[in-house]
C-alpha positions as CSV (number, residue, x, y, z in Angstrom):
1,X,26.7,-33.9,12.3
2,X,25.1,-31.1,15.1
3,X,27.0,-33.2,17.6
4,X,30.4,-33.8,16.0
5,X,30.4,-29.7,14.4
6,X,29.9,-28.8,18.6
7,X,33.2,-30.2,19.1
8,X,35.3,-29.2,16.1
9,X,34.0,-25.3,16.1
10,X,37.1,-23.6,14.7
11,X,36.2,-20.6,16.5
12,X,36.2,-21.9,19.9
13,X,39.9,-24.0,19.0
14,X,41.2,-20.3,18.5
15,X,39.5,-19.2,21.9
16,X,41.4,-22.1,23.7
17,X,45.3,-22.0,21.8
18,X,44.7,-17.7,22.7
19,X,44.1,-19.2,26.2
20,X,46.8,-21.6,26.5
21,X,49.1,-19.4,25.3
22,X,48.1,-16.3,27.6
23,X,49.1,-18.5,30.8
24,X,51.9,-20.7,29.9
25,X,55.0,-19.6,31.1
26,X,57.7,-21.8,30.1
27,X,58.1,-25.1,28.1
28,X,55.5,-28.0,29.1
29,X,55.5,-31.6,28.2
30,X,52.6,-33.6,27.5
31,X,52.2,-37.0,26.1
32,X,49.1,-37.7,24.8
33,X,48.3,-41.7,25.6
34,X,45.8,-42.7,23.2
35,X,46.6,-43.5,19.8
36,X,43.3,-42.0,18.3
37,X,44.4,-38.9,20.6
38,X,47.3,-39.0,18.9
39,X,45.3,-39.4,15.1
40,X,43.3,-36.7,15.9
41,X,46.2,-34.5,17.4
42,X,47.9,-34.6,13.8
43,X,45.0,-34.6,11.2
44,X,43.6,-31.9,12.5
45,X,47.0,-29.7,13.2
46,X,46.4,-29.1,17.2
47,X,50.1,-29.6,17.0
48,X,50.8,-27.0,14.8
49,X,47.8,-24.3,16.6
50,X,49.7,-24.7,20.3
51,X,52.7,-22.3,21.1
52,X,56.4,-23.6,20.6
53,X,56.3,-24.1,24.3
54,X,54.4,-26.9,24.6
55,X,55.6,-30.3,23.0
56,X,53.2,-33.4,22.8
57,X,54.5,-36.7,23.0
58,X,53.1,-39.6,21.6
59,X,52.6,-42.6,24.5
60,X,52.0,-46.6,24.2
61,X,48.4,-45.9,23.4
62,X,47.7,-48.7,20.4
63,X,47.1,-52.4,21.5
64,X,48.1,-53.6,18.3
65,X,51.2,-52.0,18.5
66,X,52.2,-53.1,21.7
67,X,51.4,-56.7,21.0
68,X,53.9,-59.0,21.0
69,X,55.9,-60.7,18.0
70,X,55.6,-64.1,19.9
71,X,51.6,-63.2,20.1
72,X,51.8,-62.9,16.8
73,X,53.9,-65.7,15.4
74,X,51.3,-68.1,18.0
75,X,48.7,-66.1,16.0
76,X,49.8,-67.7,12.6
77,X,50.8,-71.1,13.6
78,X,47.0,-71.5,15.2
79,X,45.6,-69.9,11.9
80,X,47.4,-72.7,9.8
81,X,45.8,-75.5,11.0
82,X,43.4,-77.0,8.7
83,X,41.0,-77.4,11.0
84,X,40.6,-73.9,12.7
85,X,38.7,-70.9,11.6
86,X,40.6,-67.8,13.0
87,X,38.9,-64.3,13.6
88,X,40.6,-61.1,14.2
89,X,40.1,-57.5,14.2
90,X,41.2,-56.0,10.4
91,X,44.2,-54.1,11.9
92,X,45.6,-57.0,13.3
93,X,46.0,-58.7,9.9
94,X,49.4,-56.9,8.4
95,X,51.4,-56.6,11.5
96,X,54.4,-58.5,10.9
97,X,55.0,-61.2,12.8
98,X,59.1,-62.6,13.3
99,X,58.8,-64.4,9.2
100,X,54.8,-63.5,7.9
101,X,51.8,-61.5,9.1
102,X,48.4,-63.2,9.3
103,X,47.5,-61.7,5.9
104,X,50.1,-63.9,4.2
105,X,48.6,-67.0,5.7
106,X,45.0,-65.7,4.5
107,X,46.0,-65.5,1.2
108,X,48.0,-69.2,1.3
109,X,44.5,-70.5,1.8
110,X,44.1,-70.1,5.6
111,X,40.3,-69.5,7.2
112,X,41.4,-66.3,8.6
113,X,38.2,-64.1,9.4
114,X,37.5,-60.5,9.9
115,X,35.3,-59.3,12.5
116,X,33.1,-56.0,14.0
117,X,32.2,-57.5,17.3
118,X,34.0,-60.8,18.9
119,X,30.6,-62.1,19.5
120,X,30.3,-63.1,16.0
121,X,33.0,-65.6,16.8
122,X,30.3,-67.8,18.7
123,X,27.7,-67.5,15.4
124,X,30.8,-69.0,13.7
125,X,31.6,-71.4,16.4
126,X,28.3,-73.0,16.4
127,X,27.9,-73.0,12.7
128,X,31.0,-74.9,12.3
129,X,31.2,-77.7,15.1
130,X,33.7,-79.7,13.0
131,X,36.6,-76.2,12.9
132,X,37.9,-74.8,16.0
133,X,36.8,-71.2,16.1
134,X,39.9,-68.8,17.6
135,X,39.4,-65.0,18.2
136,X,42.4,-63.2,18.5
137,X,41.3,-60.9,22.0
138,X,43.3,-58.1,21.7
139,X,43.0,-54.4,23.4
140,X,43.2,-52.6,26.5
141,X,40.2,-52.3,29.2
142,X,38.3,-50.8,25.9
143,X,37.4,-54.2,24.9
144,X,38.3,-56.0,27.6
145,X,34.1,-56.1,28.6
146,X,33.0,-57.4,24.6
147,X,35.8,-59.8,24.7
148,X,35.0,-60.8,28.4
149,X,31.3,-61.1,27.4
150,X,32.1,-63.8,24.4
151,X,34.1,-66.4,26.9
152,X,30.9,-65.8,29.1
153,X,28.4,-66.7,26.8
154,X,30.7,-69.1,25.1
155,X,30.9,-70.5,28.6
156,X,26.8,-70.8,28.9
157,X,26.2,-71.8,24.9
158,X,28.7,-74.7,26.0
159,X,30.7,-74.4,23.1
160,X,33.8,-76.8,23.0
161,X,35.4,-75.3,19.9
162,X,35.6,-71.5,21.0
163,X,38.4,-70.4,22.7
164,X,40.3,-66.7,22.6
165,X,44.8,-66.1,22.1
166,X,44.3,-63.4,24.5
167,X,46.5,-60.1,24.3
168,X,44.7,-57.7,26.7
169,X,46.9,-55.1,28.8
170,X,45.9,-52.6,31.2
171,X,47.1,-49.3,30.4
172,X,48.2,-47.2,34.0
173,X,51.0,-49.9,34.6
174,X,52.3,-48.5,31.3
175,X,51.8,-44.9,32.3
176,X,54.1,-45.9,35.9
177,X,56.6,-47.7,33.6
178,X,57.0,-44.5,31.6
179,X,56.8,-42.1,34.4
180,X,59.6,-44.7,36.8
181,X,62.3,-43.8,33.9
182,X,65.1,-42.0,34.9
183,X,64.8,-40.5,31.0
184,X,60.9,-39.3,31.6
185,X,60.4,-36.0,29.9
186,X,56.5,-36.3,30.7
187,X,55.3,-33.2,33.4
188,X,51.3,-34.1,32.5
189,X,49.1,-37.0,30.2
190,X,45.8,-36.6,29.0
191,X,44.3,-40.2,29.7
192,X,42.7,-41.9,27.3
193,X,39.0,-41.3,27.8
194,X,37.9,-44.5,26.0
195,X,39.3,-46.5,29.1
196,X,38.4,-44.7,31.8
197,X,34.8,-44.6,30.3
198,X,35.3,-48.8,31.2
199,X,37.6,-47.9,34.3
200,X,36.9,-44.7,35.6
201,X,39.6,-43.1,37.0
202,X,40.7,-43.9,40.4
203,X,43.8,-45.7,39.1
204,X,45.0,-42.7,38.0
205,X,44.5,-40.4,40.9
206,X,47.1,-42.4,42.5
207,X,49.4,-42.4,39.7
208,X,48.9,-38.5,39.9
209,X,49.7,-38.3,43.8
210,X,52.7,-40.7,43.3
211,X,54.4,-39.1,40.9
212,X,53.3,-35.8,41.5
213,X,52.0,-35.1,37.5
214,X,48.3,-33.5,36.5
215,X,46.5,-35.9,34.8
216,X,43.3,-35.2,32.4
217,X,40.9,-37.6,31.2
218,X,40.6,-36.4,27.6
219,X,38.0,-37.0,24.6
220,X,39.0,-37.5,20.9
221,X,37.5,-34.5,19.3
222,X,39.5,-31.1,18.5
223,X,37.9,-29.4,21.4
224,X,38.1,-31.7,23.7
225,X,42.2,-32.2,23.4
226,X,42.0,-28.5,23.1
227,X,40.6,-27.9,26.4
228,X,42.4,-31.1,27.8
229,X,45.4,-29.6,26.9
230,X,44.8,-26.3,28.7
231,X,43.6,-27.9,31.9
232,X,47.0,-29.7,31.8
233,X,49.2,-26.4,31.3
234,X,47.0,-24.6,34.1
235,X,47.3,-27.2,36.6
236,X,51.4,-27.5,35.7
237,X,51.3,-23.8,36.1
238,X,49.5,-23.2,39.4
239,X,52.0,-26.3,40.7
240,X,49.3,-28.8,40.8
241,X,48.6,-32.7,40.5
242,X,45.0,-34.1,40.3
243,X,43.2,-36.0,37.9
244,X,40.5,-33.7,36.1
245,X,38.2,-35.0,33.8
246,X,37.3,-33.3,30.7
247,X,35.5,-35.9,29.1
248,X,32.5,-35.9,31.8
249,X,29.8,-36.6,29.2
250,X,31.3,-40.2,28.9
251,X,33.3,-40.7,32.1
252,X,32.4,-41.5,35.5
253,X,34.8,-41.4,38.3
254,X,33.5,-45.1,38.9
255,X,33.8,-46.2,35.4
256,X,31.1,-48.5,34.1
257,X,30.4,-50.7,37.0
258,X,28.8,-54.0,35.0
259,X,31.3,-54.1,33.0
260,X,34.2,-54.4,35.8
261,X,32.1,-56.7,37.5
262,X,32.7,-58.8,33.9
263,X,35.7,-58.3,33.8
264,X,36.9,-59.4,37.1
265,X,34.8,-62.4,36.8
266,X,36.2,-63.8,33.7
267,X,39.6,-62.4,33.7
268,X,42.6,-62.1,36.4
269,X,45.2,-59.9,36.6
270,X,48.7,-61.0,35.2
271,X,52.4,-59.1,34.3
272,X,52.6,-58.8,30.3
273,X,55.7,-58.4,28.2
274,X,54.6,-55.6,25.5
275,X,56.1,-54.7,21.9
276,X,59.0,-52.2,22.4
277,X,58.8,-52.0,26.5
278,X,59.4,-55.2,28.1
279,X,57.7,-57.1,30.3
280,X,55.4,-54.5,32.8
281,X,54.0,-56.1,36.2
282,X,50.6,-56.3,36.8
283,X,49.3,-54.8,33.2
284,X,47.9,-57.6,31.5
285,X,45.2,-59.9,31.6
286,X,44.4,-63.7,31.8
287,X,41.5,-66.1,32.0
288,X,40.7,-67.4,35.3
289,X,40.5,-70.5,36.2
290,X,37.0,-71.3,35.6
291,X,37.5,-69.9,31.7
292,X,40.9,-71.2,31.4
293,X,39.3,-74.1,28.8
294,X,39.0,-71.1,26.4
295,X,42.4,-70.3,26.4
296,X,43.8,-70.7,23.1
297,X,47.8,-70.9,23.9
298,X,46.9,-73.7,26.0
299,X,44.2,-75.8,24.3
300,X,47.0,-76.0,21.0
301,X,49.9,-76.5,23.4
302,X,51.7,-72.9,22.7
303,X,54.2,-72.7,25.2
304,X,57.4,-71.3,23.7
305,X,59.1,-67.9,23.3
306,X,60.4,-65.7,20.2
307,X,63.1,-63.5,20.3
308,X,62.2,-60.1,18.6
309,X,64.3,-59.7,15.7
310,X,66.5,-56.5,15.2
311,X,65.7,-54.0,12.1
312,X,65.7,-50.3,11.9
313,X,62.4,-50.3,13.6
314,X,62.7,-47.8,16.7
315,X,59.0,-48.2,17.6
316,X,59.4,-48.7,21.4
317,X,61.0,-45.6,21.6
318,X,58.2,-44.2,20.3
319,X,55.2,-46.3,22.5
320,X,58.0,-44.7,25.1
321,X,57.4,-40.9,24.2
322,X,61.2,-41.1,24.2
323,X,61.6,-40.8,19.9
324,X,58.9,-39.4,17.3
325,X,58.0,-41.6,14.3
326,X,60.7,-39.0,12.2
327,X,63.2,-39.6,13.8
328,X,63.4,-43.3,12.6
329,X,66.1,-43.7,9.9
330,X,63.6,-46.1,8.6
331,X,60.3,-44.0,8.1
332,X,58.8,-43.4,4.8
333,X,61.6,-45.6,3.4
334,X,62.1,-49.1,4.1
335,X,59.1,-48.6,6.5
336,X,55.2,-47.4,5.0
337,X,52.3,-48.8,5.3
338,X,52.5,-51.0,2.2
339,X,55.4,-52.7,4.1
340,X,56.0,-51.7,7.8
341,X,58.5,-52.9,9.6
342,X,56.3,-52.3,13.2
343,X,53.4,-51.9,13.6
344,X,53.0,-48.7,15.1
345,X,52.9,-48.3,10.9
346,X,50.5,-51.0,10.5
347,X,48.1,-50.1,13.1
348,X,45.3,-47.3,12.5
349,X,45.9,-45.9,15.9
350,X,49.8,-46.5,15.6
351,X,52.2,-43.0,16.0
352,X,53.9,-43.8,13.1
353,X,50.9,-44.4,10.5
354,X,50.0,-40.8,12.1
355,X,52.9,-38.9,10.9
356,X,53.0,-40.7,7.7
357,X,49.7,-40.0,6.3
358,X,49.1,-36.7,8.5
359,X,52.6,-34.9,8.2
């Protein structure tokens, strides 16, 4: 606990929101990209410690939430063949798909599995050479490397009943979608640091220059959005826009350099439509060609599209910073976590499951 207690000293958060308030000036916007940013933002109160100056938005920082309803509807026809054995993350189980969510086709007797690590999937896989073995790859450049890794060795094992219905999606592409809006109320972001532990940051210095916005590279603990936080509000107030990175005891500027070279080996980049913002360029990503065999959509011939349905559900105006989960006619009433109607309820990282079991 010596190293978590470090980082939640409640002692040093007054020292910071005493700070922060001694040198802002007038009213700041931040959005906070990462949905355990955003987790750890409301359990903790950091919304309620910071001066009425400063408002935090909540950005597309959830993969679950962003992925698709077509994803997921291709998700439950492939787990309702009789032959398959599908394998998921827990969170992705109760996001509602266009009619069901995967839960509902575990309990009608589908071989729907949940997993810690995507590598399992292969153990499966070779277990069970009579079931096709599907792992629903899902995430941003977090997991990207893990889920990279299990085409790669499922590639060298020379499995022919592995394959992945990949989701992935790169996450500055979203920040330049956001910040491109004639509506953007976002002056600064803390990145999430998660990613740019994978990616570094150079993708982001960019962003910064282009747009002219300061950018942190933020941890998950109280301090660390803390001090994130006040790095932002300094930089907006001395009229500057870099990338600074707070979370330097996980983050290099180069990112983690075997895993990109993974990454770009088994995976190309590709536009994406996401949940609740449309389809972004360049901000998702595909097999190459020489992994394309594990490729789920194609190997069961998934080729057609899904309207989303309309409900009360205004959860892309949330991934957009542009609504909080409140202000959804819906929330804590026809939409909980018992029965969401998006999954930015559903999801443990999602804005909305936040404000309901934080607020």
């Amino acid at each position: 606990m010596k190293y978590l207690d470090e980082y939640r000293d409640p002692q040093a958060a007054e020292r910071y929101v005493r700070e922060i308030a001694r040198i802002i000036t007038k009213p700041r916007t931040i959005m906070e990209v990462c949905g355990g940013q955003t987790h750890a933002i409301l359990r903790y109160g950091i919304d309620q410690l910071l001066p009425d100056k400063i408002a935090l938005l909540h950005g597309p920082g959830c993969p679950v939430c962003v992925t698709r309803v077509e994803l997921i509807d291709k998700a439950i026809e492939i787990a309702l063949h009789k032959d398959v054995i599908f394998c998921s993350f827990g969170d992705m189980l109760r996001v509602p798909g266009s009619a069901k969510d995967l839960l509902s086709v575990k309990a009608e007797g589908g071989d729907i599995r949940t997993l810690y690590s995507p590598l399992d999937a292969l153990t499966i896989a070779r277990n069970n050479p009579s079931k096709q073995v599907v792992f629903f790859a899902i995430g941003f450049e977090t997991t990207a490397p893990v889920n990279g890794m299990t085409v790669f060795q499922a590639s060298r094992m020379e499995l022919t009943n592995f394959s992945i219905l990949n989701a992935q999606v790169l996450i500055p592409p979203a920040v330049e979608l956001i910040l491109s809006s004639p509506e953007c109320r976002v002056q600064s972001f803390l990145a999430p640091g998660h990613v740019c532990t994978v990616t570094g940051f150079q993708d982001y210095e960019r962003i910064s220059s282009r747009y002219k916005v300061p950018i942190v590279v933020t941890g998950f603990e109280p301090l660390d959005i803390l001090q994130g936080i006040f790095m932002a509000i300094d930089q907006l107030e001395q009229g500057k826009y870099i990338v600074e990175n707070q979370y330097r005891r996980s983050v290099k500027r180069n990112g983690n350099t075997e895993a990109l070279k993974l990454m770009n080996k088994v995976f190309r980049i590709v536009d994406r439509e996401w949940r609740g913002l449309g389809e972004i360029q360049n901000s998702g990503l595909a097999l190459t060609d020489e992994y394309s065999m594990y490729d789920a959509e194609k190997r069961f011939g998934l080729t057609y599209t899904i309207a989303e349905g309309l409900t009360d559900c205004i959860s892309g105006l949330v991934l957009q910073g542009a609504k909080k989960p409140p202000d959804c006619p819906a929330f804590g009433k026809q939409c909980t976590p018992e029965h969401p109607l998006g999954a930015t309820m559903v999801s443990s990282e999602g804005a909305c499951a936040a404000y309901y079991r934080y607020k």
